[in-house]
PDB file of the backbone (N, CA, C, O) and the ligand in Angstrom, with CONECT records:
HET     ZN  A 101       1
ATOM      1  N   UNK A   1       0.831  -1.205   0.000  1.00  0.00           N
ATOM      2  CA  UNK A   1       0.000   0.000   0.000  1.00  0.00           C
ATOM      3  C   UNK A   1       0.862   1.250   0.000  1.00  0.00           C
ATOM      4  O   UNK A   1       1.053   1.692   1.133  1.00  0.00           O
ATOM      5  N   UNK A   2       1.338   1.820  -0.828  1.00  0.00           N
ATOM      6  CA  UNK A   2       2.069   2.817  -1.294  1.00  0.00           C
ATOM      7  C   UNK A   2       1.352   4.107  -1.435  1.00  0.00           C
ATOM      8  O   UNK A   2       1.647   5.162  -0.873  1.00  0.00           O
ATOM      9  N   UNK A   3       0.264   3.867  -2.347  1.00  0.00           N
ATOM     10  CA  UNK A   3      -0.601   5.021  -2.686  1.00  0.00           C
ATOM     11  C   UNK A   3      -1.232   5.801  -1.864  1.00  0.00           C
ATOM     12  O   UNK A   3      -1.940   5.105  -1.136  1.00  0.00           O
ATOM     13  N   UNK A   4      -1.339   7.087  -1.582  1.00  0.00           N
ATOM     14  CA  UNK A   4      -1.995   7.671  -1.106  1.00  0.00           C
ATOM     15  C   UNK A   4      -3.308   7.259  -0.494  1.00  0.00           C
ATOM     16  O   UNK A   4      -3.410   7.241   0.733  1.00  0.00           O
ATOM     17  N   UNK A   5      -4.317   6.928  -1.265  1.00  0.00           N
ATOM     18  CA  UNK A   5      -5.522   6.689  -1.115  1.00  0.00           C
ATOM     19  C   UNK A   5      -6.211   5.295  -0.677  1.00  0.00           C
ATOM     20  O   UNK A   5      -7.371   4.977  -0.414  1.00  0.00           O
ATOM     21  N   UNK A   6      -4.576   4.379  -0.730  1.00  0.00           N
ATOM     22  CA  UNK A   6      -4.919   3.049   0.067  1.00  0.00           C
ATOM     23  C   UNK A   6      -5.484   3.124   1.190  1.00  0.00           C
ATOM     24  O   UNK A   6      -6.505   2.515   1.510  1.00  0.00           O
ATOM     25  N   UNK A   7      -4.642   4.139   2.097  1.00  0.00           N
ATOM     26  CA  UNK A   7      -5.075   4.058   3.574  1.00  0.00           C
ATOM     27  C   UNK A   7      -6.493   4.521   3.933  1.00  0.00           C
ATOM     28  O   UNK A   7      -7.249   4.097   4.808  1.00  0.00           O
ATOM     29  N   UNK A   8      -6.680   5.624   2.920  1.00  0.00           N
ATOM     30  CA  UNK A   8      -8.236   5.927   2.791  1.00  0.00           C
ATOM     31  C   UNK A   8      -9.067   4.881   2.614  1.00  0.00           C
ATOM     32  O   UNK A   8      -9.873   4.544   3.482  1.00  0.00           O
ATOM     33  N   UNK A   9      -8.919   4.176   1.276  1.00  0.00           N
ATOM     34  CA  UNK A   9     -10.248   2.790   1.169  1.00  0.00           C
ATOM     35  C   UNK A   9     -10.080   1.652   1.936  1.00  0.00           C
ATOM     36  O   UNK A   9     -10.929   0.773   2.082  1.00  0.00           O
ATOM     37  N   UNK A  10      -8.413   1.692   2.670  1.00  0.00           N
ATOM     38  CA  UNK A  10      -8.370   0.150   3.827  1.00  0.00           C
ATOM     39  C   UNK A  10      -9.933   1.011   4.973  1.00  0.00           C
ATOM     40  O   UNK A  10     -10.905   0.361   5.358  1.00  0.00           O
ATOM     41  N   UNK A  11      -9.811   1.845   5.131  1.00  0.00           N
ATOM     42  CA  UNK A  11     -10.948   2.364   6.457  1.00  0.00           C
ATOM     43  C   UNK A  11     -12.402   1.804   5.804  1.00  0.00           C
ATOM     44  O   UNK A  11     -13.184   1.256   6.581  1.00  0.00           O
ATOM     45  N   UNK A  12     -12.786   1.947   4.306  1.00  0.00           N
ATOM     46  CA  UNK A  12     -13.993   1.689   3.949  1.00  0.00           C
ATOM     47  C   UNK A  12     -14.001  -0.004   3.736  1.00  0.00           C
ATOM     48  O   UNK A  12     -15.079  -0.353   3.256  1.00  0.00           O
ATOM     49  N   UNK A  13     -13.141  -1.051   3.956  1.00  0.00           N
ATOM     50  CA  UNK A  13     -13.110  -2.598   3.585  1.00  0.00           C
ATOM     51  C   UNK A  13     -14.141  -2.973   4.367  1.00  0.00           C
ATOM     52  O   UNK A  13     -15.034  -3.779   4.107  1.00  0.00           O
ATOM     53  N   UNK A  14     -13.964  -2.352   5.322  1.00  0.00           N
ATOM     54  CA  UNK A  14     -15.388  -3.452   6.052  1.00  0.00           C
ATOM     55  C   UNK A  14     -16.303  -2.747   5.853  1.00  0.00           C
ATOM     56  O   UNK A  14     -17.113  -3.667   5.736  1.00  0.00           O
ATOM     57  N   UNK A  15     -17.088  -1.584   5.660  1.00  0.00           N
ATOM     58  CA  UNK A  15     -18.017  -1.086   5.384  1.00  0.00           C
ATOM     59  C   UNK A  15     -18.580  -1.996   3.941  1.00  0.00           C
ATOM     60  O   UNK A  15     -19.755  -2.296   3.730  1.00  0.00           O
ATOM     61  N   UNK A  16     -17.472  -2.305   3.103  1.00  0.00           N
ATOM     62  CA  UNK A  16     -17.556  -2.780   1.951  1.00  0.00           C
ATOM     63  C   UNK A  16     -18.190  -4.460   2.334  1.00  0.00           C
ATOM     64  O   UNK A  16     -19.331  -4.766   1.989  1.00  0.00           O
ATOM     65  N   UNK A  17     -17.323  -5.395   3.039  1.00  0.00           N
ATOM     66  CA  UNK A  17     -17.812  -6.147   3.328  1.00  0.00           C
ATOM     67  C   UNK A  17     -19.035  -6.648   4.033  1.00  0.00           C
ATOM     68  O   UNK A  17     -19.628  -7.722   3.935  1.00  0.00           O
ATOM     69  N   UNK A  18     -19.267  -5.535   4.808  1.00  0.00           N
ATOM     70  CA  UNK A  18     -20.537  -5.565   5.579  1.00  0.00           C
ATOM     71  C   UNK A  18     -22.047  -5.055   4.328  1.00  0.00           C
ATOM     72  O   UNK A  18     -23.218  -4.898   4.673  1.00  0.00           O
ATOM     73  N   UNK A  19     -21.668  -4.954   3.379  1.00  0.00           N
ATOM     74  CA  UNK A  19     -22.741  -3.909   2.527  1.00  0.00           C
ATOM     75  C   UNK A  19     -23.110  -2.744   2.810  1.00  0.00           C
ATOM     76  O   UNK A  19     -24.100  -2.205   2.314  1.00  0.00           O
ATOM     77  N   UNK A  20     -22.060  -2.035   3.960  1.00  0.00           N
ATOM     78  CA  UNK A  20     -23.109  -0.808   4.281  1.00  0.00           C
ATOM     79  C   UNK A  20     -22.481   0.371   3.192  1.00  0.00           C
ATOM     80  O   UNK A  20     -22.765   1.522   3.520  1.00  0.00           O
ATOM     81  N   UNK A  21     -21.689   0.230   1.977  1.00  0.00           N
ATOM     82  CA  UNK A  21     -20.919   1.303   1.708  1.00  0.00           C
ATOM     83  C   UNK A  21     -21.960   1.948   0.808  1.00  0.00           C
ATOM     84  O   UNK A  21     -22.981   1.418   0.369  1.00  0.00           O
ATOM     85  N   UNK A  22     -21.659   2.796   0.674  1.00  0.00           N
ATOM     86  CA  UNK A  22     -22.452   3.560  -0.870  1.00  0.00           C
ATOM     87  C   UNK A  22     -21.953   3.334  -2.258  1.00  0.00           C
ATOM     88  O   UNK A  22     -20.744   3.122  -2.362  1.00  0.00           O
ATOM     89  N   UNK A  23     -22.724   3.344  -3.407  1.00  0.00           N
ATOM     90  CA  UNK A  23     -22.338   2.342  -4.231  1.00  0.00           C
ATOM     91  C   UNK A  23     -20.919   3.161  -5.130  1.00  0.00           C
ATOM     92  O   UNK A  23     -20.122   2.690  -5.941  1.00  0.00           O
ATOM     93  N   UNK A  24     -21.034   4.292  -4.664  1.00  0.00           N
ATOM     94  CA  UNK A  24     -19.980   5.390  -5.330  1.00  0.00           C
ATOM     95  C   UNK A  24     -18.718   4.968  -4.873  1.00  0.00           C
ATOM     96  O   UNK A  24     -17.796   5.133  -5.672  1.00  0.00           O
ATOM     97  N   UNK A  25     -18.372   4.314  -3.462  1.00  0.00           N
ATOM     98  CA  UNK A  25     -16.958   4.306  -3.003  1.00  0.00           C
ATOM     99  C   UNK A  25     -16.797   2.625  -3.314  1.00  0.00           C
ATOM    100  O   UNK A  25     -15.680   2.174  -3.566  1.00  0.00           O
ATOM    101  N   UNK A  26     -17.729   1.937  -3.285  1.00  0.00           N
ATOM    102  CA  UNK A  26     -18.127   0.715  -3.807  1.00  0.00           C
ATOM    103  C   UNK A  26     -16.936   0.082  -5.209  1.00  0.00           C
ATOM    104  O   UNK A  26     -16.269  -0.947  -5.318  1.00  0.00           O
ATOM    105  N   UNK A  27     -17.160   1.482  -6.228  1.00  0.00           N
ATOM    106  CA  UNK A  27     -17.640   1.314  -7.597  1.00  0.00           C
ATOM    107  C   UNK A  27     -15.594   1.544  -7.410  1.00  0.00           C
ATOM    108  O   UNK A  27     -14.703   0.934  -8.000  1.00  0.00           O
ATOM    109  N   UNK A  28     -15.494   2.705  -6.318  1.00  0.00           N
ATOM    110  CA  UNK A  28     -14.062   3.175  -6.089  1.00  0.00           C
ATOM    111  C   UNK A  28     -12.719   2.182  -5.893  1.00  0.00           C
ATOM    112  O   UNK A  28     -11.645   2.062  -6.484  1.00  0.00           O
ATOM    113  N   UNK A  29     -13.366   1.532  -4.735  1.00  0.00           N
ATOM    114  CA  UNK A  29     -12.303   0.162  -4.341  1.00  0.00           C
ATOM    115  C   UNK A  29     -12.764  -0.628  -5.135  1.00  0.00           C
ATOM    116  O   UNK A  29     -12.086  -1.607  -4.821  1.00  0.00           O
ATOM    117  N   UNK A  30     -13.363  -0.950  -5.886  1.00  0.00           N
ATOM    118  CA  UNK A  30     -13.323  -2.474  -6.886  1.00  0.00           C
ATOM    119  C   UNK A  30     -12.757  -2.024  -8.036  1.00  0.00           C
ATOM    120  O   UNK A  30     -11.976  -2.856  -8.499  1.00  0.00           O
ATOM    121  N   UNK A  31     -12.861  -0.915  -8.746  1.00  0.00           N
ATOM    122  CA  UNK A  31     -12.097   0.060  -9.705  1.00  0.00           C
ATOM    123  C   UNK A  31     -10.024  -0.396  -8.872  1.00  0.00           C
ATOM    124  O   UNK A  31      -9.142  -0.977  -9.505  1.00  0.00           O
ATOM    125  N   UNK A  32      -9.929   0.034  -7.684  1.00  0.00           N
ATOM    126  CA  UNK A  32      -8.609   0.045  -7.303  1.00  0.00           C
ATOM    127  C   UNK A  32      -8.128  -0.972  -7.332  1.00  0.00           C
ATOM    128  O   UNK A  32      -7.050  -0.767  -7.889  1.00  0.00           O
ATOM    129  N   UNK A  33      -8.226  -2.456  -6.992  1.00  0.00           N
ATOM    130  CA  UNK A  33      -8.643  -3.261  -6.328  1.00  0.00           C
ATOM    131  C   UNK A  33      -7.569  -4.364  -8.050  1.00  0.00           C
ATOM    132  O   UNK A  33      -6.787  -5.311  -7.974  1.00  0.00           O
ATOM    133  N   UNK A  34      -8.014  -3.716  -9.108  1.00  0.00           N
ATOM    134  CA  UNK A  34      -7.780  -4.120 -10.391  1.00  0.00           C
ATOM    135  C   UNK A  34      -6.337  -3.716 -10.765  1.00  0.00           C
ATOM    136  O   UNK A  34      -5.746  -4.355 -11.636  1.00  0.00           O
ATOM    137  N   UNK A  35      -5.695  -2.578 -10.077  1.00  0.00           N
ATOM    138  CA  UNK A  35      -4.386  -1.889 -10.134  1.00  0.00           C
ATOM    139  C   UNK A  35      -3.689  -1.820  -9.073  1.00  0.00           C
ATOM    140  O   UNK A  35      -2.583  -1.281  -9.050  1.00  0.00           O
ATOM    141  N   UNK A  36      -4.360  -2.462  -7.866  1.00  0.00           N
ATOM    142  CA  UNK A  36      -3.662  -3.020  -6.147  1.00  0.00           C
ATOM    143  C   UNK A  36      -3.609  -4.033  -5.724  1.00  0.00           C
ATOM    144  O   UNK A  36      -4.590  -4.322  -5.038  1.00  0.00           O
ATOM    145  N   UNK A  37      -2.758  -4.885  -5.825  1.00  0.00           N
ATOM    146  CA  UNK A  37      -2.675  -6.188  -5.597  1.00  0.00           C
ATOM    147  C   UNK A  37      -2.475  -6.170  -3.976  1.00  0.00           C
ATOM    148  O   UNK A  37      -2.866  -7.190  -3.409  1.00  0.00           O
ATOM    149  N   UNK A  38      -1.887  -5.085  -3.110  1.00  0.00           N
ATOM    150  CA  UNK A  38      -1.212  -4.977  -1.938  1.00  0.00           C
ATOM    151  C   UNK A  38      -3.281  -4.754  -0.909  1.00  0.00           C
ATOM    152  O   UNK A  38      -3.691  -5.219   0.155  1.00  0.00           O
ATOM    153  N   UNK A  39      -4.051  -3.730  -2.114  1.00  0.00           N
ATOM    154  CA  UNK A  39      -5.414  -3.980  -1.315  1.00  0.00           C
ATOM    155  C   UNK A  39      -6.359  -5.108  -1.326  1.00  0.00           C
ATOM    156  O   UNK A  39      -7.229  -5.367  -0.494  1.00  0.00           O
ATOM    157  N   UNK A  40      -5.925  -5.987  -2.830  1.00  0.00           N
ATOM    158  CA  UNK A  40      -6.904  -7.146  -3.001  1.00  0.00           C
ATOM    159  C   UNK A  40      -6.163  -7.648  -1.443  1.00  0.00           C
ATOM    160  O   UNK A  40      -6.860  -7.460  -0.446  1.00  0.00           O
ATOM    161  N   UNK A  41      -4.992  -8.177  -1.278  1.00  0.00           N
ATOM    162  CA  UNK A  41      -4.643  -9.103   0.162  1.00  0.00           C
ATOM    163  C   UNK A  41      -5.047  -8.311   1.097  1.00  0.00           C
ATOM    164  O   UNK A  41      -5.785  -8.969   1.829  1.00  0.00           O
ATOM    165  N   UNK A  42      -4.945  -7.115   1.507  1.00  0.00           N
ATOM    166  CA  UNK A  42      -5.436  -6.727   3.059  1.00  0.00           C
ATOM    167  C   UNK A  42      -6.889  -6.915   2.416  1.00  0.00           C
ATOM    168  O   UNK A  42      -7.567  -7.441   3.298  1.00  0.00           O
ATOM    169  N   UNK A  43      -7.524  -6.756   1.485  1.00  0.00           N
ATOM    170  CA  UNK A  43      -9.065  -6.980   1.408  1.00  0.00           C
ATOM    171  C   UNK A  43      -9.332  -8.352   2.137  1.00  0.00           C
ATOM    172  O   UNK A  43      -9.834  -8.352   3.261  1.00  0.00           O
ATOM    173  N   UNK A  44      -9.016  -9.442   1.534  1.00  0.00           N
ATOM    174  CA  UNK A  44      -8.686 -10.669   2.097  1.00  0.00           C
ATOM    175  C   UNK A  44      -8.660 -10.965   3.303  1.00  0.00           C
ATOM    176  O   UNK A  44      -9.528 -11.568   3.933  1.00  0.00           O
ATOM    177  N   UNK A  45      -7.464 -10.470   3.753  1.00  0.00           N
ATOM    178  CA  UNK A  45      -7.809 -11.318   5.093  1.00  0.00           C
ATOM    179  C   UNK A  45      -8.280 -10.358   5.606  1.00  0.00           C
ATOM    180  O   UNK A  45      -7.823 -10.523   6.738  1.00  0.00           O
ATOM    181  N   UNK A  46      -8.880  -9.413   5.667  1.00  0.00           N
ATOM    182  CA  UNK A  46      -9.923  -9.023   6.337  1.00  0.00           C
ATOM    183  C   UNK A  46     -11.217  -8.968   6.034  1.00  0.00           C
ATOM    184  O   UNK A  46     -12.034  -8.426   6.778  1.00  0.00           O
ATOM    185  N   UNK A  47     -11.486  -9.459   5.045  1.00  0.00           N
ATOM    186  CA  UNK A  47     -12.875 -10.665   5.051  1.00  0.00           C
ATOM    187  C   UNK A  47     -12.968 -11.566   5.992  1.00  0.00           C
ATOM    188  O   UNK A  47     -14.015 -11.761   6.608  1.00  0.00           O
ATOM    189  N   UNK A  48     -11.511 -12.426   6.269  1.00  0.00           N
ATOM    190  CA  UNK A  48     -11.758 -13.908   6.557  1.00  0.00           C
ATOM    191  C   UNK A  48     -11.788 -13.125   8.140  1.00  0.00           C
ATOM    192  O   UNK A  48     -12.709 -13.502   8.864  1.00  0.00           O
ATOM    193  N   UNK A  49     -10.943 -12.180   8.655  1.00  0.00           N
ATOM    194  CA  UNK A  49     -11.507 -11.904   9.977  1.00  0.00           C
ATOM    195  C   UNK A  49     -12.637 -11.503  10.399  1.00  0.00           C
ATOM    196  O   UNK A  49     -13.141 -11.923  11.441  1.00  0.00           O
ATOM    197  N   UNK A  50     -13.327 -10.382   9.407  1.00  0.00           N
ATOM    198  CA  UNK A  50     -14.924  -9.822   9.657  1.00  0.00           C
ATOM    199  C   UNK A  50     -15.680 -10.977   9.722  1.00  0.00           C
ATOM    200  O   UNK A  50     -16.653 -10.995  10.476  1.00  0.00           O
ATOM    201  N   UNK A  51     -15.273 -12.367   8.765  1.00  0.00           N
ATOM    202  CA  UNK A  51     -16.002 -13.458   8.605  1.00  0.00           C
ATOM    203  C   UNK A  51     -16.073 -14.175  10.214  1.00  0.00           C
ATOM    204  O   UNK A  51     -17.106 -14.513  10.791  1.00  0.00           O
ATOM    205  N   UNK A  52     -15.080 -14.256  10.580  1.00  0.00           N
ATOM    206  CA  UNK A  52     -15.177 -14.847  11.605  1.00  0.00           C
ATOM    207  C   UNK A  52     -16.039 -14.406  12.995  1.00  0.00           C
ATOM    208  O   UNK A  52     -16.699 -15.053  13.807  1.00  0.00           O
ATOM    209  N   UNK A  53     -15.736 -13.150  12.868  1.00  0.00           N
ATOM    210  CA  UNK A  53     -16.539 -12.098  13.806  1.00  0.00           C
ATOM    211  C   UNK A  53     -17.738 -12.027  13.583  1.00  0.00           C
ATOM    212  O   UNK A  53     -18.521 -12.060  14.532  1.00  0.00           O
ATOM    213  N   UNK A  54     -18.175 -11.915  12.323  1.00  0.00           N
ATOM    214  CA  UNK A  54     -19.857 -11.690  11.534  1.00  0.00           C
ATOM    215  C   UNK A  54     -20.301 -13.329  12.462  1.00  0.00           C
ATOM    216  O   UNK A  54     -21.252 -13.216  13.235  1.00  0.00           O
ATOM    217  N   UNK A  55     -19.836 -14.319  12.397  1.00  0.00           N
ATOM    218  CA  UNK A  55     -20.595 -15.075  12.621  1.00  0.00           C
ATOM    219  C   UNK A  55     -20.943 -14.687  13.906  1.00  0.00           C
ATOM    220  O   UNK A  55     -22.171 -14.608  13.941  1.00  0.00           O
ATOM    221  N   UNK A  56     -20.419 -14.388  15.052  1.00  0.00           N
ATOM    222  CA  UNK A  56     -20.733 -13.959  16.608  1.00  0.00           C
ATOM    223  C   UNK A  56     -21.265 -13.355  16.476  1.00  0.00           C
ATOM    224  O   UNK A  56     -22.200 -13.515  17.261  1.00  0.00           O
ATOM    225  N   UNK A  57     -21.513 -11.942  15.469  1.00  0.00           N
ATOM    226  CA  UNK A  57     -22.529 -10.967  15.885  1.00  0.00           C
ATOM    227  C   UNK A  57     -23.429 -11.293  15.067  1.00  0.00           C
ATOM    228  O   UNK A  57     -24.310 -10.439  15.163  1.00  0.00           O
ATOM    229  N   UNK A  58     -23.730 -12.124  14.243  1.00  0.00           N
ATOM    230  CA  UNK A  58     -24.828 -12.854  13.152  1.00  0.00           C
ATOM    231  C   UNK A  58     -25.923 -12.966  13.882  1.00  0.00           C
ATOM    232  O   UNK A  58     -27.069 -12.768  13.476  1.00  0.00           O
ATOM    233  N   UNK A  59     -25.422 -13.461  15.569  1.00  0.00           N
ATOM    234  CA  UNK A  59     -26.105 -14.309  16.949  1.00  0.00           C
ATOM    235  C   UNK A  59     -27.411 -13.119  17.268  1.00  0.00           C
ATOM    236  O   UNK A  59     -28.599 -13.274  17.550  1.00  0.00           O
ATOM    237  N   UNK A  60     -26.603 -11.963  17.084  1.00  0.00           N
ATOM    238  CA  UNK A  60     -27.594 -10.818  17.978  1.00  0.00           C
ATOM    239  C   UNK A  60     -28.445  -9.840  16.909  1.00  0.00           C
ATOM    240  O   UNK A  60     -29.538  -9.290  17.043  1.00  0.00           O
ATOM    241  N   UNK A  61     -27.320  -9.854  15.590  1.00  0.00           N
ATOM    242  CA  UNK A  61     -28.329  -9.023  14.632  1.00  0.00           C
ATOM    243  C   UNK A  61     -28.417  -9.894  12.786  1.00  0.00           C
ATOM    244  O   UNK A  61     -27.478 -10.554  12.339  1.00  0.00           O
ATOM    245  N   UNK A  62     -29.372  -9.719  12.235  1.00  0.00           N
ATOM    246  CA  UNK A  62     -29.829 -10.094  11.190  1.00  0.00           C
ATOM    247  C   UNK A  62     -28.773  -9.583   9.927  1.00  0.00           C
ATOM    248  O   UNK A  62     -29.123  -8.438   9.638  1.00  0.00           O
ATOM    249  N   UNK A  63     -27.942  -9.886   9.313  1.00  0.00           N
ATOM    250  CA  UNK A  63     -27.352  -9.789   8.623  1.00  0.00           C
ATOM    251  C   UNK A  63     -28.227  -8.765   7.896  1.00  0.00           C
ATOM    252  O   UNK A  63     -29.446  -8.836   8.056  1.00  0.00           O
ATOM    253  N   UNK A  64     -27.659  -7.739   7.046  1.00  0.00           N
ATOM    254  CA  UNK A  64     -28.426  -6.866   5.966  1.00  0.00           C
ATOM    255  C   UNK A  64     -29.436  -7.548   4.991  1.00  0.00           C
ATOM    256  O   UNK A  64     -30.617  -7.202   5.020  1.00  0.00           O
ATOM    257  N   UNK A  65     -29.035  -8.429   4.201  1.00  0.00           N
ATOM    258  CA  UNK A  65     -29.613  -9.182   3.579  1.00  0.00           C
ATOM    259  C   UNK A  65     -30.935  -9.981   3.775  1.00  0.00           C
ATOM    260  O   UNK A  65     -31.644 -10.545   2.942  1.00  0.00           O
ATOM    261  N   UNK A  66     -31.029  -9.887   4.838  1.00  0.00           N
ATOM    262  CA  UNK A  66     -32.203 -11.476   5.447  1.00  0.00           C
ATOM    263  C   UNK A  66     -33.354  -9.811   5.719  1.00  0.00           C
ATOM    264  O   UNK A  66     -34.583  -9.770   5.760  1.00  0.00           O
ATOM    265  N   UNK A  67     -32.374  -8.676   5.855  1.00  0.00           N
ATOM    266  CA  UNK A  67     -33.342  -7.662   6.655  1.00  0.00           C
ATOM    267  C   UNK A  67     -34.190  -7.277   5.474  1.00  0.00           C
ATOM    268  O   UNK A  67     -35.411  -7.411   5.399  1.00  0.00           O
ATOM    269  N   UNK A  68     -33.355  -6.765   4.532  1.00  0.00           N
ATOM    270  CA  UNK A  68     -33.881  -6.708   3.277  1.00  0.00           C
ATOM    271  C   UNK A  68     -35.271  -7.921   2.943  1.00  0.00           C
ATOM    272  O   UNK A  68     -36.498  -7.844   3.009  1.00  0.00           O
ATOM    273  N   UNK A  69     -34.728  -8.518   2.736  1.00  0.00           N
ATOM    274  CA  UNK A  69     -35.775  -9.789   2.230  1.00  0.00           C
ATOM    275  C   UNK A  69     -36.803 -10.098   3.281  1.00  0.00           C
ATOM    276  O   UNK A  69     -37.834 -10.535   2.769  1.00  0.00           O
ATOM    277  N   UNK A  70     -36.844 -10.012   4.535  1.00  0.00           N
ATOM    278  CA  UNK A  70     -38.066  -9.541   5.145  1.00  0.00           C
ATOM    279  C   UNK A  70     -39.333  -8.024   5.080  1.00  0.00           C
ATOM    280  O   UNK A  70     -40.501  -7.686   5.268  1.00  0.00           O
ATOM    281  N   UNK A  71     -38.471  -7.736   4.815  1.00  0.00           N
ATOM    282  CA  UNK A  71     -39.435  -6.308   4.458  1.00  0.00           C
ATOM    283  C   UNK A  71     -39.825  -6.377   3.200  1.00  0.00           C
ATOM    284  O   UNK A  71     -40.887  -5.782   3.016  1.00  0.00           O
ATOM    285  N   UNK A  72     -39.367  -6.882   2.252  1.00  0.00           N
ATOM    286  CA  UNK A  72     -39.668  -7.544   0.997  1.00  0.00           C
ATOM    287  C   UNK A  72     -40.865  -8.621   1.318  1.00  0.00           C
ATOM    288  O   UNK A  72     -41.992  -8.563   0.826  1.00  0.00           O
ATOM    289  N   UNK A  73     -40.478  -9.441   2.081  1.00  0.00           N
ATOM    290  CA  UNK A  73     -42.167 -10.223   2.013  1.00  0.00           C
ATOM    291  C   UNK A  73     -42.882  -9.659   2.969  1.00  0.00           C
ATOM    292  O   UNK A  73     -44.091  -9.869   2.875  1.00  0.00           O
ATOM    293  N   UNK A  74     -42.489  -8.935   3.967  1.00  0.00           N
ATOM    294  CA  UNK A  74     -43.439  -8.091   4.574  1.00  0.00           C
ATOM    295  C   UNK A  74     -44.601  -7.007   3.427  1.00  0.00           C
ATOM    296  O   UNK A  74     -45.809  -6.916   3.212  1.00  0.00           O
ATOM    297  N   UNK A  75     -43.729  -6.559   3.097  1.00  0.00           N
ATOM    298  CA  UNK A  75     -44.751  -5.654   2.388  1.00  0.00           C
ATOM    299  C   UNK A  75     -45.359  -6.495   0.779  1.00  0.00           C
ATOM    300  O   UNK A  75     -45.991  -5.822  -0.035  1.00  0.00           O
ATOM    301  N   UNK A  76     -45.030  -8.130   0.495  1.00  0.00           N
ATOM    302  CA  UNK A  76     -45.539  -8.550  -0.620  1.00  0.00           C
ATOM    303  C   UNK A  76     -46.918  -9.070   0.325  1.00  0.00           C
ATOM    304  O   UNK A  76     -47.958  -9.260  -0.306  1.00  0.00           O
ATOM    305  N   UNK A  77     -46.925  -9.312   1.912  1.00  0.00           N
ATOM    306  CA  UNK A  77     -47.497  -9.780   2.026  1.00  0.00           C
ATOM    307  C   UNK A  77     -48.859  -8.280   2.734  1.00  0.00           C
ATOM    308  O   UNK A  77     -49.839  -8.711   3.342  1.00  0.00           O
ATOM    309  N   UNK A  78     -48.774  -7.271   2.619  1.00  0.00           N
ATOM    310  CA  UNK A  78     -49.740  -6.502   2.926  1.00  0.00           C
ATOM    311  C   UNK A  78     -49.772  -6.368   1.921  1.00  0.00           C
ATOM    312  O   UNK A  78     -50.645  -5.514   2.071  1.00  0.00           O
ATOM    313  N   UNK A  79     -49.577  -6.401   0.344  1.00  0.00           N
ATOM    314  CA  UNK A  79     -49.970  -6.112  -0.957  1.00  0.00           C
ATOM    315  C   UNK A  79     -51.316  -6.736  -1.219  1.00  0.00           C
ATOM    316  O   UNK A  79     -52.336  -6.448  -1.844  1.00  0.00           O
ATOM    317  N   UNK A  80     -50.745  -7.991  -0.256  1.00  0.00           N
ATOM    318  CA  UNK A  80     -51.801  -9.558  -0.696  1.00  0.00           C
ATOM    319  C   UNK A  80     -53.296  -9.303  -0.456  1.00  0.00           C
ATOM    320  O   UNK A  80     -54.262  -9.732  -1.087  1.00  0.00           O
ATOM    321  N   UNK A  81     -53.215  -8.094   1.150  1.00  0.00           N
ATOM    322  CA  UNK A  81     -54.965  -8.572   1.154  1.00  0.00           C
ATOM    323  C   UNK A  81     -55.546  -7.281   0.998  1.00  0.00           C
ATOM    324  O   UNK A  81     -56.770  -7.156   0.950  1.00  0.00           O
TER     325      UNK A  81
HETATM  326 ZN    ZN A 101      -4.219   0.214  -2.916  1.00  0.00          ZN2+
END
């Protein structure tokens, strides 16, 4: 990580991994990501650590995804009657 702006998008990796980023800084580190081989590896293993952690806090909160897709059949299912 040489570049300037590494140290900037290492702060957004887990935002990235978690889905909470916006799709603009999103669009930023996967754009970098193609010309940083030094951020694809810290991307890496800090997946496999958020991974490990996500599962403990998986325990107390609903992953983004599942939240999404409940409010999705929540509201297919007040469409219904
Ligand atoms: Zn980089």
């Amino acid at each position: 990580m040489k570049e300037p702006h590494c140290k900037s998008l290492s702060r957004k990796m887990s935002d990235y991994i978690d889905g909470s980023l916006d799709p603009k800084t999103l669009a930023k580190i996967k754009s970098h990501f193609k010309d940083c081989r030094p951020c694809v590896a810290f991307f890496k293993t800090l997946q496999k650590t958020v991974g490990a952690l996500g599962a403990l806090k998986s325990a107390a909160t609903l992953p983004r995804k599942a939240q999404g897709g409940l409010r999705e059949k929540l509201k297919s299912l007040s469409h219904g009657n």
